[in-house]
C-alpha positions in Angstrom: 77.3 88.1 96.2 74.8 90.3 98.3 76.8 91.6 100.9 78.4 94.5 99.6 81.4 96.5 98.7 82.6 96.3 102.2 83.0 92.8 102.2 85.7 92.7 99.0 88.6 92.5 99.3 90.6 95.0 96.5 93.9 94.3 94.8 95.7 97.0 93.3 98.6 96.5 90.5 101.4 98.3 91.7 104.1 96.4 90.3 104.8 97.9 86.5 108.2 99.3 85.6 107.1 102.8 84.8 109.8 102.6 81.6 108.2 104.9 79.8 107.8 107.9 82.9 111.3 107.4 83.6 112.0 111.1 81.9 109.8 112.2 84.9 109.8 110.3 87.8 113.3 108.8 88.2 113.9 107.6 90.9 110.5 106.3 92.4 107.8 103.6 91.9 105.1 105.3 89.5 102.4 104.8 91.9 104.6 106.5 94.9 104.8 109.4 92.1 103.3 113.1 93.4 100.0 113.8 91.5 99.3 117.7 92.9 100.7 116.9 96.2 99.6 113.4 96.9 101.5 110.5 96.1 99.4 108.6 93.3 98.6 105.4 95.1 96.9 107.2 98.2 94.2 108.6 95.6 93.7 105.1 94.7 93.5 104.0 98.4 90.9 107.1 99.1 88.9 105.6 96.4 88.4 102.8 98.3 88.1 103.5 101.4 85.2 106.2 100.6 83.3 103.6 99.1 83.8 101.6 102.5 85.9 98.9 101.4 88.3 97.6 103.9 90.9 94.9 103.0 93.1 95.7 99.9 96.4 93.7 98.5 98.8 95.9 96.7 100.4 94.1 94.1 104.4 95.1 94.2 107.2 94.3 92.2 109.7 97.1 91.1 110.8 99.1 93.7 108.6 97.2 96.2 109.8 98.5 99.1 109.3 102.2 98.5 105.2 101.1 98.2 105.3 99.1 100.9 107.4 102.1 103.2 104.6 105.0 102.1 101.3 102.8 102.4 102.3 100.5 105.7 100.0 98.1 107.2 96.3 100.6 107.4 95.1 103.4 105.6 91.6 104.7 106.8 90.3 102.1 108.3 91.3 99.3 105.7 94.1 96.7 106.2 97.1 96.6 103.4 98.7 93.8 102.9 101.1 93.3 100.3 102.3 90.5 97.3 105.1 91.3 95.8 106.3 89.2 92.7 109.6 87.3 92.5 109.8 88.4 88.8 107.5 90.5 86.3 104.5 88.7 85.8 102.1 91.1 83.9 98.8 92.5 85.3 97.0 88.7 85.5 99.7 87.0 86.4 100.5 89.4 89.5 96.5 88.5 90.5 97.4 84.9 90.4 100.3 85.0 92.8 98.3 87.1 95.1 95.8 84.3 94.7 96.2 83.5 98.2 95.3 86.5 99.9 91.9 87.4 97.3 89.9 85.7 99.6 86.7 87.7 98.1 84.6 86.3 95.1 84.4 88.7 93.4 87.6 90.6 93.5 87.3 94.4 93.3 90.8 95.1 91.2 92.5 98.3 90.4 95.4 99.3 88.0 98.1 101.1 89.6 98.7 103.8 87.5 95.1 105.0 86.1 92.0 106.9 88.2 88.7 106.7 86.8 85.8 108.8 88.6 82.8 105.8 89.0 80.4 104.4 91.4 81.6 101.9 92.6 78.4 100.6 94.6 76.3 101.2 91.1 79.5 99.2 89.3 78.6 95.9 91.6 75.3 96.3 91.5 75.2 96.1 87.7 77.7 93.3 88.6 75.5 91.2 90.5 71.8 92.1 88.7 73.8 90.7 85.3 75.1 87.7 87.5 78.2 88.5 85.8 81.5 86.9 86.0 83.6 89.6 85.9 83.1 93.3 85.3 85.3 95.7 83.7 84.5 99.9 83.8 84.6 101.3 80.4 85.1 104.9 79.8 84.5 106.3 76.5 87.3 108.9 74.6 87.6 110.5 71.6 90.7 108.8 70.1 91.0 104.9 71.3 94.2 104.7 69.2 96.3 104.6 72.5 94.3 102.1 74.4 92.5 100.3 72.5 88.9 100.1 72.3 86.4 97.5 73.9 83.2 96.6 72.0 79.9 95.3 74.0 76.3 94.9 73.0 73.3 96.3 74.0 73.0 94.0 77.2 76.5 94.3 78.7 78.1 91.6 77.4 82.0 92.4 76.2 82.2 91.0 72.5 85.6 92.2 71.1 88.7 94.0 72.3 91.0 95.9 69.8 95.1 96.3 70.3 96.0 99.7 71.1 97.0 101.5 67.8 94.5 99.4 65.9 91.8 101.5 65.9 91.0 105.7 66.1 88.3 107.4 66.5 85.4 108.2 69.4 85.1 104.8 71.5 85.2 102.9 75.3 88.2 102.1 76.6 89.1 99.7 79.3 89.2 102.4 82.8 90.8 99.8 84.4 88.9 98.9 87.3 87.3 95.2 87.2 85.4 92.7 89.3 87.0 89.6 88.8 85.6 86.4 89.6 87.3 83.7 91.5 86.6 80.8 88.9 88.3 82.4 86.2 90.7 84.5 88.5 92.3 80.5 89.0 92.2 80.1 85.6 95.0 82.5 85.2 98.3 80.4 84.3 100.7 80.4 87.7 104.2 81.6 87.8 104.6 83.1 84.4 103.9 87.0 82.9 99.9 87.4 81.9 98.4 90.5 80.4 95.2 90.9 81.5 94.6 93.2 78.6 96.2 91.2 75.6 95.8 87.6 76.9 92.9 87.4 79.9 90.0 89.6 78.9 89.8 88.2 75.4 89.9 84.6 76.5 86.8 85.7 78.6 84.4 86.6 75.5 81.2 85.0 75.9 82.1 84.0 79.9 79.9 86.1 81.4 82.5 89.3 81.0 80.4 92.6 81.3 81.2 96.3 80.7 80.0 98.9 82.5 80.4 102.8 80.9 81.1 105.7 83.0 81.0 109.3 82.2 83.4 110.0 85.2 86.5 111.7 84.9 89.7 109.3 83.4 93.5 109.4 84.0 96.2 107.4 84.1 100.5 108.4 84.4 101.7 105.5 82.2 103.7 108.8 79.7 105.3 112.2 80.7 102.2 113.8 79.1 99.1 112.2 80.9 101.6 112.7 84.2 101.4 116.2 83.5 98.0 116.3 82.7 97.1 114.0 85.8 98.3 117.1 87.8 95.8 119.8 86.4 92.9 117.1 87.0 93.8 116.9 90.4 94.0 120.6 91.0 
C-alpha cells in the first residue's frame, strides 16, 4: 500500500437516476449536467487526474450512453473504462459489479454527483499510517439534517452513522469520497441494489473504517437548489 495515488485505480458512481433534479436537468444524466460551463463529471475527472491518478471506471447505469459519449476512452492522461449495470443496484452494489475492473487494493471511489475540495495524497497517507481498511472524507456542516451525520473518535476510527433527517445541528458528514478496501469491497452482496450509505458503511463499524475531516470546500447537485448553488461555487 506504498506506492501511491498513481497506482489506484478510481471508480466513480455515475449511475443514480437524478429523480429528484429532474425540474432542472431533463433531459441528461446528472453527472453530464453543466456546472458553470463544465459538464459535472469532467470536474470529477480533473480531480483525479491533478492528483496523478490514471485508471478510473465510471460506474453507469441511467442514461449510460450519454456518460460514456462525453468522457470516451482518455481524459488527461488517464484511461476510462466503463461498467454499466444491467439494473439499479445502489452505490455498493454498482462497486461490486465493477468488481472486475478494481484491480487496485485500495480503491480510490467517488460519488457522482458531489465535489469535495481535499488532499487527496494527505487522504491516503492517513489511509495507510492508520493501516486502515477503508477510508471515507468527512466534511463538517452546520445542519446534518440532510445527510446525515457520521460520528468517529479521537483516533479515526468511524463509530456510528445517523439516517439523514435524524439528526440537526453542526456535524461531519459523509463528502463522499472513500478508499475502499478489496477484502470488504467482495463482501458486498453480487447482483442485487446496496447502499453504501444505509447498508455498507455501518456493517463496517469496528473493521478498520476511518474518517478523515476536511475543511475543503463541499457540493453536491442531488436537488434543484445545491444545482444552483454548485454554479456560484464554481464561478
Amino acid at each position: 500500500m506504498s506506492d501511491g495515488l498513481h497506482n489506484l485505480t478510481a471508480a466513480i458512481l455515475a449511475g443514480g437516476l437524478g429523480t429528484r433534479l429532474r425540474a432542472v436537468v431533463t433531459d441528461r444524466q446528472k453527472v453530464v449536467a453543466s456546472v458553470a460551463g463544465r459538464p459535472f463529471l469532467m470536474r470529477l475527472l480533473d480531480q483525479l487526474a491533478d492528483a496523478g491518478l490514471r485508471r478510473v471506471v465510471i460506474c453507469t447505469g441511467y442514461k449510460a450512453e450519454q456518460v460514456a459519449e462525453l468522457a470516451g476512452s482518455g481524459y488527461r492522461g488517464m484511461t476510462l473504462r466503463y461498467s454499466p449495470e444491467p439494473s439499479p443496484l445502489g452505490t455498493s452494489g454498482a462497486l461490486r459489479n465493477a468488481l472486475s475492473l478494481l484491480d487496485s487494493d485500495p480503491v480510490l471511489a467517488m460519488n457522482g454527483d458531489s465535489f469535495c475540495e481535499t488532499d487527496l495524497a494527505a487522504f491516503w497517507r492517513s489511509h495507510c499510517e492508520r493501516n486502515a481498511t477503508s477510508s471515507l472524507v468527512v466534511r463538517e456542516v452546520a445542519d446534518t439534517s440532510r445527510s446525515g451525520r457520521v460520528g468517529f473518535d479521537a483516533n479515526g476510527a468511524v463509530t456510528s452513522f445517523v439516517e439523514k433527517g435524524a439528526s440537526a445541528g453542526t456535524g461531519w458528514i459523509n463528502a463522499g469520497i472513500y478508499l475502499l478496501g478489496q477484502a470488504l469491497l467482495k463482501g458486498i452482496p453480487a447482483e442485487r441494489p446496496v447502499s453504501l450509505e444505509r447498508e455498507t458503511f455501518p456493517a463496517w463499524i469496528g473493521r478498520g473504517l476511518h474518517a478523515f475531516p476536511t475543511t475543503g470546500k463541499f457540493l453536491d447537485i442531488g436537488t434543484p437548489e445545491s444545482y444552483a448553488a454548485a454554479q456560484k461555487l464554481f464561478t
